[in-house]
C-alpha positions in Angstrom: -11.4 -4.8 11.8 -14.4 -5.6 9.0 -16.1 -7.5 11.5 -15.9 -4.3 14.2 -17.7 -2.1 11.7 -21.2 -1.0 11.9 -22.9 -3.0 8.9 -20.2 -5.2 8.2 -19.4 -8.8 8.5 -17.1 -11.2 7.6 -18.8 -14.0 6.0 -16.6 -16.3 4.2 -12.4 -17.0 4.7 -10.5 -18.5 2.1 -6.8 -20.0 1.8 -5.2 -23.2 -0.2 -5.2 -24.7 3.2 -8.8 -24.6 4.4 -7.4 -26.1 8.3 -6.0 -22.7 8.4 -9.0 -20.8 7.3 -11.6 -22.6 9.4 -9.5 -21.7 12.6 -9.5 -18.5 11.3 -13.0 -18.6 10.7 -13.6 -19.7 13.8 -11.4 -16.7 15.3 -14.0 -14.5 13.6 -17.2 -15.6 15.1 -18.3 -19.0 13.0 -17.7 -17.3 9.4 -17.7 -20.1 6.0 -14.4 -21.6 5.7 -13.1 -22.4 1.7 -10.2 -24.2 0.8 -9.9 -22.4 -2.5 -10.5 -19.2 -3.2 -12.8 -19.7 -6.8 -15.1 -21.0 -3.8 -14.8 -17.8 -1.6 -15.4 -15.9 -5.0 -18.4 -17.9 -6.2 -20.1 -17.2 -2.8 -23.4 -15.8 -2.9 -23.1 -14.0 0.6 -20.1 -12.5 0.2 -20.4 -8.5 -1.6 -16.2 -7.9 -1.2 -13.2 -9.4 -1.1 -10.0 -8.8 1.0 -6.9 -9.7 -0.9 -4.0 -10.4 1.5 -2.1 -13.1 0.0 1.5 -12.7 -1.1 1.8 -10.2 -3.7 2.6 -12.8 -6.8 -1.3 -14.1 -6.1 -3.4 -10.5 -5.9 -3.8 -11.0 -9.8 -5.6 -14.6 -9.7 -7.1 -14.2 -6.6 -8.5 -10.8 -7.6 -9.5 -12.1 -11.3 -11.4 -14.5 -9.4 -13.6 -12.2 -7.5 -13.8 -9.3 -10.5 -15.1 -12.4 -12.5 -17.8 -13.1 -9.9 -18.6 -9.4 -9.7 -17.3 -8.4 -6.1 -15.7 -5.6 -5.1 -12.1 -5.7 -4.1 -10.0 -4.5 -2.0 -6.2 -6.0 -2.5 -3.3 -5.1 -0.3 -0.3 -3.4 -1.5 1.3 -3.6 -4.1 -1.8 -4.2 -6.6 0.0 -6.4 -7.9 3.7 -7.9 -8.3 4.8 -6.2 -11.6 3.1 -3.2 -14.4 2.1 -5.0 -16.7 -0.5 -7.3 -14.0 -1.8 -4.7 -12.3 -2.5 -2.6 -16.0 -4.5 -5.9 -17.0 -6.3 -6.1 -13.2 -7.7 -2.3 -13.5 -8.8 -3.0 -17.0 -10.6 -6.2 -16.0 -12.4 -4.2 -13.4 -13.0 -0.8 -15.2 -14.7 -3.3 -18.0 -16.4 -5.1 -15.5 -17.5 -2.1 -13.8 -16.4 -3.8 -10.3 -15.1 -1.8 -7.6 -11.3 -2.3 -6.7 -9.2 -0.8 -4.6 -5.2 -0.6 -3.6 -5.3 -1.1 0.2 -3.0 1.6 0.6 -3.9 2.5 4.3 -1.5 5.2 4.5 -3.9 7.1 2.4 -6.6 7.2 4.6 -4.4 8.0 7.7 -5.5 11.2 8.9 -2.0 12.5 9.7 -0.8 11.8 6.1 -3.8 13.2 4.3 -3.2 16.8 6.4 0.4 17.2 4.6 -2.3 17.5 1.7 -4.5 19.8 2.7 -2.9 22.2 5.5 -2.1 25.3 3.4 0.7 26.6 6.2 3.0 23.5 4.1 2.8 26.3 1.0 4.7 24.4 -1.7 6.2 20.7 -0.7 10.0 21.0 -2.0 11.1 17.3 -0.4 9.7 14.2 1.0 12.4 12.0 2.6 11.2 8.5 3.6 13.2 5.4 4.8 11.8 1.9 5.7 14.1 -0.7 6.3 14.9 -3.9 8.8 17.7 -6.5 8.5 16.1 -10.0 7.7 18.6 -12.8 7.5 18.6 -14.7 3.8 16.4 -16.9 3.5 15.7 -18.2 -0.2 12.7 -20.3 0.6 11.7 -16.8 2.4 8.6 -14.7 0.5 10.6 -11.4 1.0 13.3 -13.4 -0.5 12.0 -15.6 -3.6 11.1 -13.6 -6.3 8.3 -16.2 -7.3 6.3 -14.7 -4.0 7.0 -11.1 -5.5 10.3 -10.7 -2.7 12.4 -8.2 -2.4 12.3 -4.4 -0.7 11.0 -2.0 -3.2 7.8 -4.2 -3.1 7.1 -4.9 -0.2 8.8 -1.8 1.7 9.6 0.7 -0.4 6.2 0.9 -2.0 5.3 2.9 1.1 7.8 6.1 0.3 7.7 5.6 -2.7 3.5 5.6 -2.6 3.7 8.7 -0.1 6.6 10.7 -2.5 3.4 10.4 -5.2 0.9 11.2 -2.9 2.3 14.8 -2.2 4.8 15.1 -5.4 3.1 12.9 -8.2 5.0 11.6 -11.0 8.3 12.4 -11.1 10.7 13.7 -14.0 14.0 11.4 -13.3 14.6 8.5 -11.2 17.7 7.9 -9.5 18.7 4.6 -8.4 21.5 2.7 -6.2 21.7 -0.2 -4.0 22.2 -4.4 -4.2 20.6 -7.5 -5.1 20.2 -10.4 -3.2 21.8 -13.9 -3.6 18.6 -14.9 -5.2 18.5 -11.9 -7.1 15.6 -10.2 -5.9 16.4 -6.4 -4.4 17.9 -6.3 -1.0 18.3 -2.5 -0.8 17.8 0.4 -3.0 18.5 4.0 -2.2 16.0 6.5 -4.2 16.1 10.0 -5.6 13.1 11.5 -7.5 13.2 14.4 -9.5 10.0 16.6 -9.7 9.2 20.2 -12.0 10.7 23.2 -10.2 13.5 20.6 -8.3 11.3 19.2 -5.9 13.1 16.0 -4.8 12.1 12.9 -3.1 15.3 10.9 -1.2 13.6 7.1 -0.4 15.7 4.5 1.3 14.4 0.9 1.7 16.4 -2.1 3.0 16.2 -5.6 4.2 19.7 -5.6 5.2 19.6 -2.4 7.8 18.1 -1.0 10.8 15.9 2.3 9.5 14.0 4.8 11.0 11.5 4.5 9.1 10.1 8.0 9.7 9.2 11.0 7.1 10.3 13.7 7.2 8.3 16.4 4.7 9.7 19.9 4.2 7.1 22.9 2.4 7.9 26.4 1.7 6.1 27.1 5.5 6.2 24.1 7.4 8.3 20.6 7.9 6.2 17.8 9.4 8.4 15.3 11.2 6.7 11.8 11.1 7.3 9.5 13.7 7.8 5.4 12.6 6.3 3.8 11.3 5.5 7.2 8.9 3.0 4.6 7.0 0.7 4.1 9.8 1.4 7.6 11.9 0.2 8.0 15.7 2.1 11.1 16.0 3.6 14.2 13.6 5.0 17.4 14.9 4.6 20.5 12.7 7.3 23.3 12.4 8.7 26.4 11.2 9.8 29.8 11.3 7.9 31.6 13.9 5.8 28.6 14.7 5.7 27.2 18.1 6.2 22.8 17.5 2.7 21.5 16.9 2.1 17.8 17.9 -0.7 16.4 16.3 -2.2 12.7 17.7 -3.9 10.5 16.0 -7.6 9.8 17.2 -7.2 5.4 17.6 -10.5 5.2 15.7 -9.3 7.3 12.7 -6.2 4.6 12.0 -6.2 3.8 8.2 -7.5 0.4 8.4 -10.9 1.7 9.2 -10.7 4.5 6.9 -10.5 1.7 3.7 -12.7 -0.4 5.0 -15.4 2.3 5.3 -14.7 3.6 1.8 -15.7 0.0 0.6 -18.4 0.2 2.1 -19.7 3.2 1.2 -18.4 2.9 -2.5 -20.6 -0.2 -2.4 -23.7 1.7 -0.8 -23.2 4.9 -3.7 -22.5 2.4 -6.8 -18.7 3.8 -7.1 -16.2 1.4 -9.0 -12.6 3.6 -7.8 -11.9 5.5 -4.9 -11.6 9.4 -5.2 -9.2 8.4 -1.7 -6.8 6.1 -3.3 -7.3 6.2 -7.0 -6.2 3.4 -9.4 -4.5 5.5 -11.4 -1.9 6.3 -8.6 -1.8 2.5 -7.6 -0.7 2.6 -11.6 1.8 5.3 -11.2 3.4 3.9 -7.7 3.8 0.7 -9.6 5.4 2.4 -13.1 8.3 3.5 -10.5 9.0 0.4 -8.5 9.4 -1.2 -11.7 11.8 1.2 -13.0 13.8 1.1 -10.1 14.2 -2.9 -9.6 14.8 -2.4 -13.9 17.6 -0.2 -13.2 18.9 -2.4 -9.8 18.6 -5.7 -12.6 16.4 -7.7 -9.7 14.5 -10.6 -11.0 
């Protein structure tokens, strides 16, 4: 995707194993390959760095390149607990780098009309599930907490990021569900409580089957999201005396491109957050998940 863009290039990969980032590399037309990523970091030609590692690494890996004064852009969630991702946007706020949550959801064009179509009126509930049945594993990453396992992080950060997207921060959190034999969370079923009684009902599971669809009801409209609601190709529109709308998404609009290009172009203007994905909301989405694995006692 960064290497399709007009402008861009990728000019370094970097992984503990550098076998695997040379064919990698390779793959991506004869880019440097590290074996560490301080090396990636300290690299003169490279202006930003993707973040895609397990979640328990974003902080050191993204230290790393703050400290060498490259932008970043680090894949959900920022981090793999509060009190990380609270000391990785004060780093880069200090440092005056650019970092970014890669959230892609955000820049989906579907999502970002629940937003800004007035017909919605006033969102009362967002109901979200994402959930697939994964057999134990401890030596798995979704399953050892030293990786940052478990659902809420690595599923149900998607609800839970699209409840605050439309909702914000809510008054109560409600919590049920089970931990895993390794103690991470397996499951956790979700209520949010919002001023007024606006309501958010999440659902996030490695044990079940989900839909993994959104459903989003305003005082005019419901929008029906098809799975995977996170990266949305289709949404139908509805309500009283409107006719279904079905709204497609353009392939060249997907989110991926959309956070790429706001790199780039925070780069190009001299911005250190996105007005698209905002580290303060990264902060918020992350203040929830770690209530709820709190209240579900998940290591």
């Amino acid at each position: 995707m960064i290497a399709s863009e007009p402008g861009m290039r990728v000019a370094a990969v970097g992984s503990r194993d550098v076998g695997r980032a040379a064919a990698l590399a390779a793959d991506l037309g004869g880019a440097k390959a590290y074996g560490s990523y301080a090396e990636l970091c300290a690299d003169p030609d490279v202006e930003a760095v993707y973040v895609a590692t397990p979640h328990a690494q974003h902080l050191r890996v993204a230290e790393l390149a703050i400290a060498e004064g490259k932008a970043v852009l680090c894949e959900k969630p920022l981090t793999a607990s509060l009190a990380d991702a609270e000391r990785l946007v004060k780093l880069a706020r200090e440092a005056g780098v650019f970092l970014m949550e890669a959230m892609w959801m955000r820049f989906n064009p579907l999502v970002r009309r629940l937003a800004t179509d007035e017909r919605f009126g006033t969102i009362r509930s967002v109901q979200a599930t994402f959930g697939f049945p994964l057999a134990f594993d401890a030596t798995h990453r979704l399953w050892d907490p030293a990786t940052g396992g478990g659902t809420v992080l690595d599923l149900g950060v998607y609800p839970i990021a699209l409840a605050h997207f439309l909702l914000g921060v809510p008054e109560e959190i409600h919590v049920t569900g089970s931990l895993a034999p390794s103690g991470v969370d397996a499951e956790a079923g979700i209520l949010l409580t919002y001023p007024g009684g606006a309501r958010a009902l999440l659902d996030t599971s490695l044990l079940s089957p989900m839909a993994n669809a959104a459903t989003i009801v305003g005082t005019g409209l419901r929008a029906d999201i098809d799975a995977p609601f996170w990266a949305p190709s289709r949404m139908v529109l509805r309500g009283p005396g409107v006719e279904p709308e079905e709204h497609l998404l353009d392939p060249a609009q997907g989110g991926y491109e959309g956070q790429v290009r706001e790199v780039a172009a925070a780069l190009a203007e001299g911005r250190t957050e996105s007005a698209i994905m905002p580290l303060d909301d990264s902060l918020a989405v992350m203040r929830v998940m770690e209530e709820v694995r709190a209240r579900l006692g998940a290591l």
